[in-house]
N, C-alpha and C positions, 0 to 999 in steps of 0.2 A: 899654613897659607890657606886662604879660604878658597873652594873651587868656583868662586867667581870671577876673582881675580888672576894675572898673569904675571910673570917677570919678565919683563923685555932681554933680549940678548945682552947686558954691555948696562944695563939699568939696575939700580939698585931699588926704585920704589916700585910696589904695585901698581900697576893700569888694572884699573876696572873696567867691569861691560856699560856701567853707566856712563863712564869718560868715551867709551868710545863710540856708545847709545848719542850725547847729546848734540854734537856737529851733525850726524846723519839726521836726528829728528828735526835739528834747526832747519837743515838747509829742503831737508822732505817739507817740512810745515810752510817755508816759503815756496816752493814749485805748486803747489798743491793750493794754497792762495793764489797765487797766480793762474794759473790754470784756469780754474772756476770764474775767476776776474773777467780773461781775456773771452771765456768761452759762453760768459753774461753778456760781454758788450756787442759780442756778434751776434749773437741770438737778441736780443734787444734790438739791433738793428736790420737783422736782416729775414727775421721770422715772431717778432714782437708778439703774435697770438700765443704762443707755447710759452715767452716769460714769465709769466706767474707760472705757471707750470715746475719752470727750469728752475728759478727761486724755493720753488718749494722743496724742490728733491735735492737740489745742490746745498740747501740747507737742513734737510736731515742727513746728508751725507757728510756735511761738514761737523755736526754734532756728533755722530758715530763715529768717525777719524779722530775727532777731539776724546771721547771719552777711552778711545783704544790705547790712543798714545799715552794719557796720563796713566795707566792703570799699566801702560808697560813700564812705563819709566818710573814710573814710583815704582813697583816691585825690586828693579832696578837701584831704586836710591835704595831702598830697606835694604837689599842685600851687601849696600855697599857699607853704610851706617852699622850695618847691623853683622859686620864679619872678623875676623879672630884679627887678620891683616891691620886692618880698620883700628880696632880697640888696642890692637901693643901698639900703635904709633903714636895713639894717644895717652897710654898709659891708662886704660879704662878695664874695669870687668868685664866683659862680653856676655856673661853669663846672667852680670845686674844691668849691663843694657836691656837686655831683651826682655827681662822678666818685671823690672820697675819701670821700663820706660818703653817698650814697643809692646807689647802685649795690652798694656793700659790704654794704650792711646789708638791700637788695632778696635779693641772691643767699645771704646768711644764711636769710633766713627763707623765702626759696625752696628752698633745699637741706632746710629742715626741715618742710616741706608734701610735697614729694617723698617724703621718707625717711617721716613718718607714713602715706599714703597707701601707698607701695612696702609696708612692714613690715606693715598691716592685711593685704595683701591676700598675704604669701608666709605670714603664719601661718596665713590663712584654708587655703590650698590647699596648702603648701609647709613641716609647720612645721620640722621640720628643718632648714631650712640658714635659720630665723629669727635665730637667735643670730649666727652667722657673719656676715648680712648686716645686724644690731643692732651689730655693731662696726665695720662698714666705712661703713655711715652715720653713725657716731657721731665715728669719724677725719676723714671728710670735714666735718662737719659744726664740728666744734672747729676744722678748716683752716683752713676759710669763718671763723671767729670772727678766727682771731690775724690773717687777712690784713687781715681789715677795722682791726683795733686797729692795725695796722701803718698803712695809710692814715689812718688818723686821727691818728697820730703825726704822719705827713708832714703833714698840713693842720695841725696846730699848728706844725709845723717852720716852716712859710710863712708863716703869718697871726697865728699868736698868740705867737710865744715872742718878738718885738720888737714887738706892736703898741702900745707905749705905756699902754699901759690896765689891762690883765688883765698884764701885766709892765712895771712902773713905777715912780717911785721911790717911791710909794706901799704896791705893791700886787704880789704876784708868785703865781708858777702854782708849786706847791712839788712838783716831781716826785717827791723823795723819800717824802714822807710819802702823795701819793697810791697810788704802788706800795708801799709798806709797809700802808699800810691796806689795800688793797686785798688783798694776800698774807694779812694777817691774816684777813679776814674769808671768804677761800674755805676755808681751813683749819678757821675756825668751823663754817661750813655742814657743811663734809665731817667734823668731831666731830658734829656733834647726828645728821647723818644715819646715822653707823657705831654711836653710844650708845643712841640715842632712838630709831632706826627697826631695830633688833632682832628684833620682832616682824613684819614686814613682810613680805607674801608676794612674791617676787621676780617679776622679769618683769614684761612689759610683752605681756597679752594684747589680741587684737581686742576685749574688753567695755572694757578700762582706757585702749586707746586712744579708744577714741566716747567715752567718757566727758570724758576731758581735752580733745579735741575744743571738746567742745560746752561745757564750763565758760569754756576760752579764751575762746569765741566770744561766748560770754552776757556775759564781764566786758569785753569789748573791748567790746562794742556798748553797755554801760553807762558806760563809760568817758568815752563822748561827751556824756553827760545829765551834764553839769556846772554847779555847784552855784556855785559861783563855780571862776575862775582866777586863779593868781598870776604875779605880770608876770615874775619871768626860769625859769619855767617849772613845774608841778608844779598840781594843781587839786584840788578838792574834788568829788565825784563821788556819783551815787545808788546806794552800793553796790558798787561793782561791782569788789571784790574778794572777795564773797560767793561767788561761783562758787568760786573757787579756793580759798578758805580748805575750803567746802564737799567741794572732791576730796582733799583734803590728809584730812581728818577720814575720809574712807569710804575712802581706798586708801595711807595712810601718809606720812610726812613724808618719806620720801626720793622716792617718785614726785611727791611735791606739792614740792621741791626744784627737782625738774627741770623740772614743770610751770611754774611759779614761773618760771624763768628764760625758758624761750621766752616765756613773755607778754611781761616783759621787754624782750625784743626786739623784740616788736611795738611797744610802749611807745615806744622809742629813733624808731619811723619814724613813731609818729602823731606826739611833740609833743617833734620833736630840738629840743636845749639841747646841743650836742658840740662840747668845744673842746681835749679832749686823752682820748687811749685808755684811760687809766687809770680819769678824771673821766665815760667812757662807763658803763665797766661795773661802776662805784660805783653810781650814778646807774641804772640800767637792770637788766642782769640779774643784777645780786646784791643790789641792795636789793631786788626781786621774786622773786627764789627765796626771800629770806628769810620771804616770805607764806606760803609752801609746808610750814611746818612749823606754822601753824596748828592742826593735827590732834594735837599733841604728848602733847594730854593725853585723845584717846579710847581707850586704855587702862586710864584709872585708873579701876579697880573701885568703890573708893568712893564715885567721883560718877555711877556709872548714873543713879541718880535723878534726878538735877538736869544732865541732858546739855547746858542753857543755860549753866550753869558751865565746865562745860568748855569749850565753843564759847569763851565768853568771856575764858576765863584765854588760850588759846591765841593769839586774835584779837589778847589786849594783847603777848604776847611778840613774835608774827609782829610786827606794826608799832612796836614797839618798837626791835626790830633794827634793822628799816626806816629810821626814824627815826635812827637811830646811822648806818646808811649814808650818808644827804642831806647829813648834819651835818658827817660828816667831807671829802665832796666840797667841800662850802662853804666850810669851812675850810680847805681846800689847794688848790682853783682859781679860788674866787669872792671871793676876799679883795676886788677891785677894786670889787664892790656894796657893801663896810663903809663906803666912803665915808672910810675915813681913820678908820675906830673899831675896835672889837674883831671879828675876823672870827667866834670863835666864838660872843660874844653876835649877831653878829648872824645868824649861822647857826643858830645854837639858835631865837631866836624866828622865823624866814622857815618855817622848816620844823616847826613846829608843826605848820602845816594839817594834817599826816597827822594827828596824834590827832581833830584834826575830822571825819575821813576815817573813822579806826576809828571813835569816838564811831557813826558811824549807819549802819556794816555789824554793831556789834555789836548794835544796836538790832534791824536787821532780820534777821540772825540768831538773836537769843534768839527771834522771834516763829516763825521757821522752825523753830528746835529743841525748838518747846513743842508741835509737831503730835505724834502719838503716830503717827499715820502714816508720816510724814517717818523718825522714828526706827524704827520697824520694817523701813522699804524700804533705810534705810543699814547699819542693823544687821548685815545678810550680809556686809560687805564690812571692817569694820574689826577682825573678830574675828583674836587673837591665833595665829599659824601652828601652834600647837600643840595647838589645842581642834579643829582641825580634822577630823583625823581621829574623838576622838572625837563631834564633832555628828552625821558623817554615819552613824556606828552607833546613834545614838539615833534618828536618823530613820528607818533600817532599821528597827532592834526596839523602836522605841518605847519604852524603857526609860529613859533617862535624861535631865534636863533640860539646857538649853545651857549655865549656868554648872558642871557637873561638867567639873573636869579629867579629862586623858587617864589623868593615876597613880593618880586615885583611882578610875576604872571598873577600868583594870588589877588593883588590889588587890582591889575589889569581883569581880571576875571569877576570880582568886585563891581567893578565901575559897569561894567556888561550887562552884569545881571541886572544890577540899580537902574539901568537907562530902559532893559526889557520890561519892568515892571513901571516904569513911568509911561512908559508906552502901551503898555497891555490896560495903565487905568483910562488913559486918556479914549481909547476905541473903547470901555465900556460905559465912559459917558456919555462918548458919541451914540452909541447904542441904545442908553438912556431915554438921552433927548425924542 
């Protein structure tokens, strides 16, 4: 029995400290929302000079409560995933969990805490050799990836390509079609990212990294406020893909790509479901980068107005994908849960839950993108690489507003100069005369 776990008086299964961790974090995570809520609106109302203030602190307080709580409750889930208890119920090695499948995917996302932290701090003071040291984190970091897929290969090699079950004469793990899908669907990503993120300002500065930071951290710690769960893996949550859709809409679909996928990862070590390397990164960081391009449609000019539309068109594509990702995993590794029926009907309706999912980030997204504030403070950050320059001459000479392009002040600028020099000739004829 593992010393995380208990046996109830009169119980035959173990209770974990995670089962008994996530009711408490649920209902703390809501008091705690609430609170700061109720204690905005009065301050807002009844001392409004100290609000910005009280916003500013009550929102690095809420980012530190959010990163506590994730880092406890993931510890939490690893010990529960990761214990003797755990593995004889499942009939699993414990010894090949940790060693092919937690240890790999520990040194992933430690390699990618390193590298953010490292790259904050050489652009802060160093930025020059940023770029240089943005590709050698970025090689090591892909390393850490194919080694882990590689281990994970080997633990299916072991335990799943003859376990009777998951390969039987029922039921089989389709390697083909999972690396085919899987080929297809990075190609997609790396299409929408090179067609659709066009306008997107490159780099990955110190504001763009705290930002993703903290978006991570906000949807990890929402992650755990779930709504219900579904029994061979995947849950219904309060939101908490809002962060991310959110950095994807203010910094671009290719940063929200990438974003997207390290959550991803985190994803794979709170609530592993890993029985072959392909069926990981279906399942994990490419159905979650696919979140990342939520932001797809704050470009389109037409709908400034209605910035809830957009949110929402986006939200449905981002989980959409998504949704096409889980479905195809199901259908090439989970055949063995159809039960002897259709793997894709039954893959199609198991993974539904996502639309339940989006159903109530877009809910609580429209309510975020109907603030006029909220849209103003995002506004700086999603404008197209090209008005750029022109804004910040309008802000110098106060001349021109933020939807003027840069060719039509050029040509306005143009006509200025042409009318000053017909006029500078016409006084030198006067002069003449």
């Amino acid at each position: 029995m593992s010393d995380i776990s208990v046996i109830l008086e009169g119980s035959k299964e173990p209770v974990y400290a995670i089962d008994v961790a996530e009711p408490i974090a649920k209902w703390l995570t809501v008091g705690v929302v609430a609170a700061l809520l109720i204690a905005g609106i009065v301050i807002f109302f009844a001392a409004r000079k100290v609000f910005v203030k009280y916003v500013k602190f009550a929102g690095i307080g809420a980012i530190a409560y959010a990163a506590t709580l994730g880092v406890v409750m993931l510890s939490l889930e690893i010990a529960k995933k990761y214990s003797e208890s755990y593995a004889d119920k499942y009939a699993l090695s414990r010894n090949d969990l940790i060693s092919h499948i937690l240890f790999p995917l520990v040194i992933v996302c430690g390699m990618i805490l390193i590298g953010v932290v490292t790259l904050s701090l050489i652009y802060k003071f160093k930025r020059n050799a940023f770029k240089i040291a943005g590709y050698i984190f970025g090689v090591l970091i892909l390393a850490a990836v194919v080694v882990a897929a590689a281990l994970i290969g080997m633990y299916y090699s072991a335990h799943i390509a003859n376990d009777g079950y998951f390969n039987s004469d029922d039921a089989s793990v389709s390697n083909l079609g999972l690396y085919l899908s899987m080929g297809i669907l990075i190609v997609i990503a790396v299409l929408i990212g090179i067609f659709f993120g066009r306008g997107d300002k490159k780099g990955f500065d110190t504001k763009t990294i705290a930002y993703a930071s903290v978006c991570v951290a906000l949807s990890f710690a929402l992650s755990y406020i779930k709504l219900f769960e579904m029994p061979q893996g995947g849950s219904v949550t309060l939101a908490s893909l809002l962060p991310l859709m959110v950095f994807s809409y203010m910094f671009g679909i290719r940063k929200g790509l990438f974003v997207g996928l390290l959550y991803g990862l985190l994803q794979a070590l709170q609530d592993p479901f890993i029985i072959h390397p392909a069926q990981f990164l279906l399942d994990y960081p490419i159905a979650f980068a696919f979140i990342g391009i939520a932001g797809i449609f704050a470009k389109v000019r037409p709908l400034d107005k209605v910035p809830q539309i957009k949110f929402a068109l986006g939200a449905i594509v981002a989980c959409s994908i998504r949704f096409v990702t889980h479905v195809l995993s199901g259908v090439f590794a989970f055949q063995a849960y159809a039960g002897g029926g259709n793997a894709l009907v039954y893959s199609l309706s198991y993974n539904s839950f996502v639309f339940v999912d989006m159903l109530i980030t877009i809910a609580a997204g429209v309510l975020l993108f109907s603030s006029k504030s909220f849209i103003k403070l995002i506004s700086q950050y999603n404008r197209p690489v090209k008005s750029d320059l022109a804004v910040k001459r309008s802000w110098q000479n106060d001349e021109t507003p933020f939807d003027v392009s840069l060719s039509q002040q050029s040509a306005d600028r143009g006509v200025t100069s042409e009318t000053d020099g017909l006029a500078h000739t016409d006084t030198s004829a006067k002069n003449d005369k």
